[in-house]
C-alpha positions, 0 to 999 in steps of 0.5 A: 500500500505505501509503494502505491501512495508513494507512486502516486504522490510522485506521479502527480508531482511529476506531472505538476512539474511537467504541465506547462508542456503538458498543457501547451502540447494539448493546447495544439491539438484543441486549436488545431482541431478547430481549425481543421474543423472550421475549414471542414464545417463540423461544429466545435463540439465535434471539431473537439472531439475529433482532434482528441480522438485523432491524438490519442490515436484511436480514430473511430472514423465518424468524423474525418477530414476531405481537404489536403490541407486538414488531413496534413494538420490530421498528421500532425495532431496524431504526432503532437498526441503521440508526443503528450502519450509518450511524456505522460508515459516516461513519467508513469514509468520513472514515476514507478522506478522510484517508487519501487526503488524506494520500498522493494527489498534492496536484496531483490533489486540486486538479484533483478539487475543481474538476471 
């Protein structure tokens, strides 16, 4: 239980610490979006929801974009959401290193390095 509490106490202070790029990295997407948006005609509701949708990568498909212009903008919303998945991810693991460095047994630590 102390292991989780220490995760998630570094965690969240890591990701305090990393918020401004957090922030203007998803900032990107949304504006993008709205643009891509705008020059599709989709309302800004859905212009939202597409732009996460495409930066998380998952892409249903409902909504996709018929212009040269907005499918390149597509491109680069799927790569600024690969950039913000991969710096949340770097942080949930080094976030976790710490933490196990911090309560798992030093013996067992020693006897993982030299598997």
């Amino acid at each position: 239980m102390q292991f989780t509490i220490t995760f998630l106490e570094l965690f969240f202070w890591s990701i305090y610490l990393t918020l401004p790029i957090v922030f203007f990295l998803s900032l990107i997407i949304v504006v993008l979006g709205q643009v891509v948006g705008y020059m599709e005609h989709w309302s800004k509701f859905d212009s939202l929801y597409w732009s996460l949708i495409t930066a998380t990568t998952v892409g249903y498909g409902d909504f996709r974009p018929i212009k040269k212009v907005s499918k390149l903008i597509s491109t680069i919303i799927a790569i600024v959401g690969m950039i913000l998945t991969g710096i949340i991810i770097a942080v949930a693991l080094n976030t976790a290193s710490t933490a196990l460095e911090r309560h798992a047994d030093q013996n067992i630590i020693e006897h993982m390095k030299e598997i």
